[in-house]
MMTF fields as JSON, N, C-alpha, C and O atoms, coordinates in Angstrom:
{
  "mmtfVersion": "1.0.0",
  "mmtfProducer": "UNKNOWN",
  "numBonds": 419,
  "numAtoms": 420,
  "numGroups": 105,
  "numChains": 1,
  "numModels": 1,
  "chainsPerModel": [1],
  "groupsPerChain": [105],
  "chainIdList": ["A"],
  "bondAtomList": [4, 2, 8, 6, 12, 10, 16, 14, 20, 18, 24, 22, 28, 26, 32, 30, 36, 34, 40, 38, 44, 42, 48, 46, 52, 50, 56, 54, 60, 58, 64, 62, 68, 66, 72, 70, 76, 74, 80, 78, 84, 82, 88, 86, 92, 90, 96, 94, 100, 98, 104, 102, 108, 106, 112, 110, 116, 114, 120, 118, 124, 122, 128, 126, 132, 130, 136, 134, 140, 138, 144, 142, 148, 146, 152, 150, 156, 154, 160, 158, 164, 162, 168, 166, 172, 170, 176, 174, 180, 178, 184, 182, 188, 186, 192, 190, 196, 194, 200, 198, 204, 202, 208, 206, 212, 210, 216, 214, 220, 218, 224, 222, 228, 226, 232, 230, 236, 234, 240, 238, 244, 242, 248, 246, 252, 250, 256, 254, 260, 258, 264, 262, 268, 266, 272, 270, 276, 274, 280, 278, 284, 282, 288, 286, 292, 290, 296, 294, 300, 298, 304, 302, 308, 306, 312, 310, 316, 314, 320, 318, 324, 322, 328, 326, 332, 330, 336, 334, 340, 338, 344, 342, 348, 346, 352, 350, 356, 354, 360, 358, 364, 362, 368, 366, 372, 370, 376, 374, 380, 378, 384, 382, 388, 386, 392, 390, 396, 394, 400, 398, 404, 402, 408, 406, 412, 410, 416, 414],
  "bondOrderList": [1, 1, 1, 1, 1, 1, 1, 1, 1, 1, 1, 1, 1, 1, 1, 1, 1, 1, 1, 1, 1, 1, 1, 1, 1, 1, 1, 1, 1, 1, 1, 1, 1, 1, 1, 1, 1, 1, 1, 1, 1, 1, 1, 1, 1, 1, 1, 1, 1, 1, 1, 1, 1, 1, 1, 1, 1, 1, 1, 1, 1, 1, 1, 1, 1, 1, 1, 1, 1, 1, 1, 1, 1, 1, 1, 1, 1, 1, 1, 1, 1, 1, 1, 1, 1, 1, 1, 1, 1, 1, 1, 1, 1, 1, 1, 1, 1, 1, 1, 1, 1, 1, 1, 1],
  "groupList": [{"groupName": "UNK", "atomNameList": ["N", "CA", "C", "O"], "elementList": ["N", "C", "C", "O"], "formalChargeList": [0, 0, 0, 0], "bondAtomList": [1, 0, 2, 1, 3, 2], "bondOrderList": [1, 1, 2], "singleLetterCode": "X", "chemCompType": "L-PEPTIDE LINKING"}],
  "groupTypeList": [0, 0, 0, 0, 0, 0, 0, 0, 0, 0, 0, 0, 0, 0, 0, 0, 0, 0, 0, 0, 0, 0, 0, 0, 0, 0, 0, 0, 0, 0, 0, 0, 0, 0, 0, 0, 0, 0, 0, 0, 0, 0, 0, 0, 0, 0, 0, 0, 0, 0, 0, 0, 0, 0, 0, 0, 0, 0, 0, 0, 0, 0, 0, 0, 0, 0, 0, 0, 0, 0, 0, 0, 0, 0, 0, 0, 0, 0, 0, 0, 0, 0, 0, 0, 0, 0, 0, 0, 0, 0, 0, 0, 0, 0, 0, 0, 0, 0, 0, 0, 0, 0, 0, 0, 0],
  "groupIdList": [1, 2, 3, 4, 5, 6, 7, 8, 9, 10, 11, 12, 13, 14, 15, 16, 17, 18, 19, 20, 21, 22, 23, 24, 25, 26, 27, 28, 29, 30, 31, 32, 33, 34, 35, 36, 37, 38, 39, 40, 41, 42, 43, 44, 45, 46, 47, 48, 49, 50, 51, 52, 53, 54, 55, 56, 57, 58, 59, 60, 61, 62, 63, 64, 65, 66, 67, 68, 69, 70, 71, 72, 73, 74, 75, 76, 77, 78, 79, 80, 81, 82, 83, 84, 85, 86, 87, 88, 89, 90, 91, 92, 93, 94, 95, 96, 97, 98, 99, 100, 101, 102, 103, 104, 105],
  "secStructList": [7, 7, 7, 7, 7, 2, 2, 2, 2, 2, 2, 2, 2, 2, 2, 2, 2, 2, 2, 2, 2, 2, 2, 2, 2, 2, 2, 2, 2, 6, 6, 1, 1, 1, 1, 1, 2, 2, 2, 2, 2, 2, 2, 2, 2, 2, 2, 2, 2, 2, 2, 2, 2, 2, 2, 2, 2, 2, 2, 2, 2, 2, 2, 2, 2, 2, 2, 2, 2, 2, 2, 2, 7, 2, 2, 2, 2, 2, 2, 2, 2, 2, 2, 2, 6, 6, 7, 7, 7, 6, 6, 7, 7, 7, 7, 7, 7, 7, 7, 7, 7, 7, 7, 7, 7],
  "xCoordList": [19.677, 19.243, 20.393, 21.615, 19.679, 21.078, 20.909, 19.888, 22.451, 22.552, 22.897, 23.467, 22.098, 21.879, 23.469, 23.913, 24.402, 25.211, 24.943, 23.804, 25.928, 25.45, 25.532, 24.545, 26.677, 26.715, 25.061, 24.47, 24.833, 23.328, 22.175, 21.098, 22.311, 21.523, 21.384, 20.359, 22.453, 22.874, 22.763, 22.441, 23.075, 22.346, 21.009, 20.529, 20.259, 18.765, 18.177, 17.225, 18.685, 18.527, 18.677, 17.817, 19.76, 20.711, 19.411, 18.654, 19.337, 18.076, 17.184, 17.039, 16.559, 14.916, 15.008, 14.089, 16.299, 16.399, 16.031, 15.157, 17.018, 17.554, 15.66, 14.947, 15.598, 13.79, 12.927, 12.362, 12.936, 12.069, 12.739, 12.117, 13.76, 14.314, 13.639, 12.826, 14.014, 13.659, 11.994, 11.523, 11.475, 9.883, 9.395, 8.562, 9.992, 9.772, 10.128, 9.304, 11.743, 12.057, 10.549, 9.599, 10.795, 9.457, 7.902, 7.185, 8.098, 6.502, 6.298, 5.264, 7.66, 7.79, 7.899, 7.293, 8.5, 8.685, 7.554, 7.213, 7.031, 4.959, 4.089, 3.004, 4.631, 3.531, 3.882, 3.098, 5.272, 5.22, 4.831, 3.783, 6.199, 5.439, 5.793, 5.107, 6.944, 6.932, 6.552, 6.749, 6.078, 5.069, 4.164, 4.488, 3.384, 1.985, 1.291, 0.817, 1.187, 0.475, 1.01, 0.261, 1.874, 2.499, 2.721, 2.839, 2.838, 2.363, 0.963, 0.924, -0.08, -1.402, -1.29, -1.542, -0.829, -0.923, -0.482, -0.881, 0.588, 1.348, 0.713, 0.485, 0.42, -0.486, -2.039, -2.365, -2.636, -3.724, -3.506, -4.346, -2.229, -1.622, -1.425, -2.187, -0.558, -0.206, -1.518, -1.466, -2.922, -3.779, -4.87, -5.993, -4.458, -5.193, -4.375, -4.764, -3.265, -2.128, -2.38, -2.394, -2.535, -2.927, -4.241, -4.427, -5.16, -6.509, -6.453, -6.976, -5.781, -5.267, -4.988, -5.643, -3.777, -3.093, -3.977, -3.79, -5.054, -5.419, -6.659, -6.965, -7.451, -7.978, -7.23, -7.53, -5.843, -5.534, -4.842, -4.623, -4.563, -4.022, -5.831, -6.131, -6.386, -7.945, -8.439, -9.023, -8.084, -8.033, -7.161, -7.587, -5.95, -4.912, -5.497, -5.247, -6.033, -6.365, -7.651, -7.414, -8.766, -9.931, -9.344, -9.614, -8.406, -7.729, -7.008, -6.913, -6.656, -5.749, -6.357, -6.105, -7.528, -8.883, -9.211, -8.895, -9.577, -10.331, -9.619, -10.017, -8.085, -6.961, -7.054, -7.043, -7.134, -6.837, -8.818, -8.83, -9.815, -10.502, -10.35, -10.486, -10.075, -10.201, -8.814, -8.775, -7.719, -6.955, -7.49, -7.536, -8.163, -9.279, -9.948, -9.978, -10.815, -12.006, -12.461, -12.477, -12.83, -13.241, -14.069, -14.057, -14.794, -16.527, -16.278, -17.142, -15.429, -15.146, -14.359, -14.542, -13.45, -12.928, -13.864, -14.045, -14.477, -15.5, -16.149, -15.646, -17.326, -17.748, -17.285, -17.982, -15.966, -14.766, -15.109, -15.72, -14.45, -14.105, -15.477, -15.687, -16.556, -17.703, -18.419, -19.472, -18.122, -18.58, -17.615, -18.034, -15.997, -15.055, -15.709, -16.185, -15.635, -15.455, -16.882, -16.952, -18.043, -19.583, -19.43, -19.393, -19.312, -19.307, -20.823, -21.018, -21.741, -22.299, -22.557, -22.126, -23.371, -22.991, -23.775, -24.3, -23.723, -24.957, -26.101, -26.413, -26.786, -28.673, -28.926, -29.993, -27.332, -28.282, -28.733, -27.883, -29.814, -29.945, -29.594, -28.793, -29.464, -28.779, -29.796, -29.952, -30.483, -31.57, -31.046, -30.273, -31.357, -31.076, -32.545, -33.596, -32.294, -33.789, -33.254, -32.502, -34.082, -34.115, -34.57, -35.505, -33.756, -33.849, -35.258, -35.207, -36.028, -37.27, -36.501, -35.605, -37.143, -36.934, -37.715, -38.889, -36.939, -37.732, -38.23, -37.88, -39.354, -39.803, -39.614, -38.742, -40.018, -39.188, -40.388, -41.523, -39.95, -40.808, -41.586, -42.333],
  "yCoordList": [-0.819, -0.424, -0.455, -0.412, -0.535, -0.76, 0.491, 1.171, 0.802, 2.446, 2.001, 1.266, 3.035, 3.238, 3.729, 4.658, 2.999, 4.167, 5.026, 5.132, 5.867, 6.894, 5.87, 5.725, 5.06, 4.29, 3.973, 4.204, 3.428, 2.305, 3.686, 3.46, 4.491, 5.973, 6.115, 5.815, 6.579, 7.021, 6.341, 6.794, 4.759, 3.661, 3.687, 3.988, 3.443, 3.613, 4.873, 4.782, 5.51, 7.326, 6.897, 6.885, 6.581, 6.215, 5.518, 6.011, 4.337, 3.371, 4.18, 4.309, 4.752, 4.835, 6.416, 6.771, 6.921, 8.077, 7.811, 8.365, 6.489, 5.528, 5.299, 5.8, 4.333, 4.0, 4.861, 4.642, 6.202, 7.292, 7.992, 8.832, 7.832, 8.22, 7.144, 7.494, 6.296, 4.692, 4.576, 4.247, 4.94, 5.61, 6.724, 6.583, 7.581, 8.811, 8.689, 8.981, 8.12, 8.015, 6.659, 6.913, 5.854, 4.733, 5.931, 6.03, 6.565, 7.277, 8.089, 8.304, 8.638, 9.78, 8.961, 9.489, 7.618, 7.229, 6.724, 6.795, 6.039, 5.137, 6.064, 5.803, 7.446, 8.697, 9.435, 10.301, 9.309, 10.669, 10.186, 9.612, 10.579, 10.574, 9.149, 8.489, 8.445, 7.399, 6.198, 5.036, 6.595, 5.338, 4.291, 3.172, 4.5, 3.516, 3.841, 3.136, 5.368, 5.981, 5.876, 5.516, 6.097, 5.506, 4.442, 4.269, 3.461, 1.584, 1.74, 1.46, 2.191, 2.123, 2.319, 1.445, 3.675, 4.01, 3.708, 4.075, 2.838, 1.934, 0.729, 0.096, 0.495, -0.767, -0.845, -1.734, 0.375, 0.656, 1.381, 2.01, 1.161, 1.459, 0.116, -0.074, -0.981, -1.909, -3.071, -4.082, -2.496, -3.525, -2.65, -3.094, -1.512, -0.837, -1.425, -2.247, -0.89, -1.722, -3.52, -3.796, -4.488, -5.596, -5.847, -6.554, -5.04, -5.052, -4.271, -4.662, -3.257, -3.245, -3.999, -4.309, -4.693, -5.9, -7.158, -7.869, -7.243, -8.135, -8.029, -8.959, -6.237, -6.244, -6.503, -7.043, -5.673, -5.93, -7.353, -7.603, -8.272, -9.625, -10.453, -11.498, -9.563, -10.561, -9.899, -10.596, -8.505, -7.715, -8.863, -9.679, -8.603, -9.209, -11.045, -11.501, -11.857, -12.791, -12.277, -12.603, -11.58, -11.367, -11.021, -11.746, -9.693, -9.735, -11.089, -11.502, -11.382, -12.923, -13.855, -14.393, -14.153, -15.047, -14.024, -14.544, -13.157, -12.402, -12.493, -12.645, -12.432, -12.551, -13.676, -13.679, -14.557, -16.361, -16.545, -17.169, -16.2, -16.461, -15.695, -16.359, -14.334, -13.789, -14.375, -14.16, -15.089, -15.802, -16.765, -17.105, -17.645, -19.193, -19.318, -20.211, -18.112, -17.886, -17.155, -15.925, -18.016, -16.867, -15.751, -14.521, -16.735, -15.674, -14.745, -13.972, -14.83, -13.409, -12.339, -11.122, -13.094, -11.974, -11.258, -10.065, -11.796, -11.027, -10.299, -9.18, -10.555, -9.793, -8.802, -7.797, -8.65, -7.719, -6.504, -5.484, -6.891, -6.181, -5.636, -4.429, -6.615, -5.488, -4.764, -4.252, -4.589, -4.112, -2.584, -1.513, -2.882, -1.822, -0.822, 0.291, -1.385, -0.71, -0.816, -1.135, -0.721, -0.546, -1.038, -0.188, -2.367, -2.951, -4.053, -4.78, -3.894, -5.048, -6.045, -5.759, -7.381, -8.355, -7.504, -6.402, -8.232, -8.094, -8.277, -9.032, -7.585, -8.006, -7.391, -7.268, -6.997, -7.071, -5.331, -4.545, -4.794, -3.842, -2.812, -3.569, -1.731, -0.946, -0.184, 0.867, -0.233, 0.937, 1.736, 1.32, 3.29, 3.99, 4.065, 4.388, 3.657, 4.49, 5.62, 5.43, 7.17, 7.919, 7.741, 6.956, 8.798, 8.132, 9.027, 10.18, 8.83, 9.288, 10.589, 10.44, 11.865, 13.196, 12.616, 12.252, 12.634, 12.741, 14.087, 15.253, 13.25, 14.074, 15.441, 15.143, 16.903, 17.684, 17.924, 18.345, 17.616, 17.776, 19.154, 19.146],
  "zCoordList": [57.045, 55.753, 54.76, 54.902, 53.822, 52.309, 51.86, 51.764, 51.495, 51.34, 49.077, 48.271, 49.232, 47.581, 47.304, 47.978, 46.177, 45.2, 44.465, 44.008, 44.159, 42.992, 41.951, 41.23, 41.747, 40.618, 39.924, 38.869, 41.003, 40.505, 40.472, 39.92, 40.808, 40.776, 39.262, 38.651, 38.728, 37.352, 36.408, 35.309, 36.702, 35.631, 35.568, 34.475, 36.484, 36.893, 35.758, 34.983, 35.877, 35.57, 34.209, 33.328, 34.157, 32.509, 31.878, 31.042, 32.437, 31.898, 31.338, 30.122, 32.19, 32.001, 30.505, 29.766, 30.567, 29.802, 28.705, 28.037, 28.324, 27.411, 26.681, 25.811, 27.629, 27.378, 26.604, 25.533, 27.58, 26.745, 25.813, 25.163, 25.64, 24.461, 23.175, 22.319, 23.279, 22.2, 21.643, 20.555, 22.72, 23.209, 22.08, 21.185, 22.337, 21.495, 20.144, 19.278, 19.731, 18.819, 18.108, 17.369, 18.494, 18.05, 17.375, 16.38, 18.643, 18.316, 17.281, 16.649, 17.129, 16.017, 14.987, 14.055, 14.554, 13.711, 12.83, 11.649, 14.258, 13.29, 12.879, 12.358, 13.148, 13.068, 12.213, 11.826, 11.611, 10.739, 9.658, 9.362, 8.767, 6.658, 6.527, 5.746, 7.291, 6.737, 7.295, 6.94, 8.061, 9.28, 9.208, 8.812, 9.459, 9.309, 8.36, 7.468, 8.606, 7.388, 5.851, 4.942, 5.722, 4.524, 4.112, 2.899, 4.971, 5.119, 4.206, 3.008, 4.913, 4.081, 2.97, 2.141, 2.609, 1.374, 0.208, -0.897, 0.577, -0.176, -0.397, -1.428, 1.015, 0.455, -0.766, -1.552, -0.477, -1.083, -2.448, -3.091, -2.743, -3.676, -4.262, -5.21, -3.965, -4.528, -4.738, -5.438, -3.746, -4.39, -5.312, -5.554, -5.737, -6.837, -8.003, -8.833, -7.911, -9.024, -9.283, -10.483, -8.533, -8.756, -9.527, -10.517, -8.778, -10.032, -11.581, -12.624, -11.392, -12.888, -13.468, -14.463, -13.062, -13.615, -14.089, -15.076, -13.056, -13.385, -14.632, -15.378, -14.639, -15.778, -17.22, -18.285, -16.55, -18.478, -19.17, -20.356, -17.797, -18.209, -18.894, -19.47, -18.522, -18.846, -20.481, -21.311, -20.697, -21.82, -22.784, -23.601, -22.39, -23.558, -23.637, -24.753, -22.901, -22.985, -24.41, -25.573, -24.084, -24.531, -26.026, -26.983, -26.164, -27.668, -28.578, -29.734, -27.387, -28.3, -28.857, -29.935, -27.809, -28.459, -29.746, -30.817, -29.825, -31.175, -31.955, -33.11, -31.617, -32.87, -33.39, -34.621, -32.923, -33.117, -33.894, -34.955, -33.542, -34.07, -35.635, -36.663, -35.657, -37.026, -37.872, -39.083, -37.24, -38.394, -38.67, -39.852, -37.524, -38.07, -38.895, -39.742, -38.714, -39.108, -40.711, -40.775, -42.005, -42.651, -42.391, -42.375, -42.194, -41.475, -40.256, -39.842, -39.878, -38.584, -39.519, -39.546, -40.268, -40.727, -41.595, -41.353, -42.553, -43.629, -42.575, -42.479, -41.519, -40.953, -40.535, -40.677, -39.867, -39.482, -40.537, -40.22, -42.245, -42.89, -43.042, -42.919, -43.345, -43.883, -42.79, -43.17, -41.532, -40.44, -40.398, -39.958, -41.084, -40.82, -42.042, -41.82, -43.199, -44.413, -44.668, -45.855, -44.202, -44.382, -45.615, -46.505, -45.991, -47.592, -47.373, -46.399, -48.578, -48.584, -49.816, -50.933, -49.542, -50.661, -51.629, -51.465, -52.593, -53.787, -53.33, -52.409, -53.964, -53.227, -51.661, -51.061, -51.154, -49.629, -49.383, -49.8, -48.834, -48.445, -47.555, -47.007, -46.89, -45.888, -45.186, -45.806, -44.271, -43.534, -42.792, -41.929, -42.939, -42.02, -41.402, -41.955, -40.051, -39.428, -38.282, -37.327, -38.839, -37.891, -37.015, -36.856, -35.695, -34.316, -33.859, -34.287, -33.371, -32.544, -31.613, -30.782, -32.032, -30.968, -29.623, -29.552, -28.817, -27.028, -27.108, -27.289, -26.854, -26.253, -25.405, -24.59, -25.161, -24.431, -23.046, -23.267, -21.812, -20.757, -20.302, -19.323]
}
């Protein structure tokens, strides 16, 4: 029979300590605050932030067109102004119609 050293005992030992040490440290690490869980949240963070982005790059497109039409445009702008400043031509009329009470159930 082959007789075991302490040497190769204590490495063995050493090893596997080593292991569950690396083990634990790993486990504690994917699990705590800054782990996996915080992976998500970051992530579900950065694709809330992308759809923002992408509403207001579609906003500032939608303003720039309106800008570029009301410098083109006489007729957008007149409408503009008499829509801002409730102005109308000569001759034209203004209706208020009251709104209908609902009914109460």
């Amino acid at each position: 029979m082959r007789k075991v050293s302490r040497n190769g005992t204590f490495r063995t030992l050493g090893l596997l300590a080593g292991l569950a040490l690396l083990g634990v440290y790993t486990l504690v690490t994917l699990r705590g605050p800054h782990g996996v869980a915080a992976l998500e949240s970051k992530r579900e963070e950065i694709r809330i932030l992308q759809e923002r982005n992408a509403d207001l790059k579609l906003e500032i497109e939608e303003r720039t067109d309106r800008n570029r039409r009301l410098r083109e445009s006489p007729e957008e702008q007149e409408l503009e102004i008499r829509e801002r400043l409730n102005l109308l031509r000569k001759g034209e009329k203004y209706f208020v119609v009251p709104e209908t009470p609902k009914p109460k159930p």
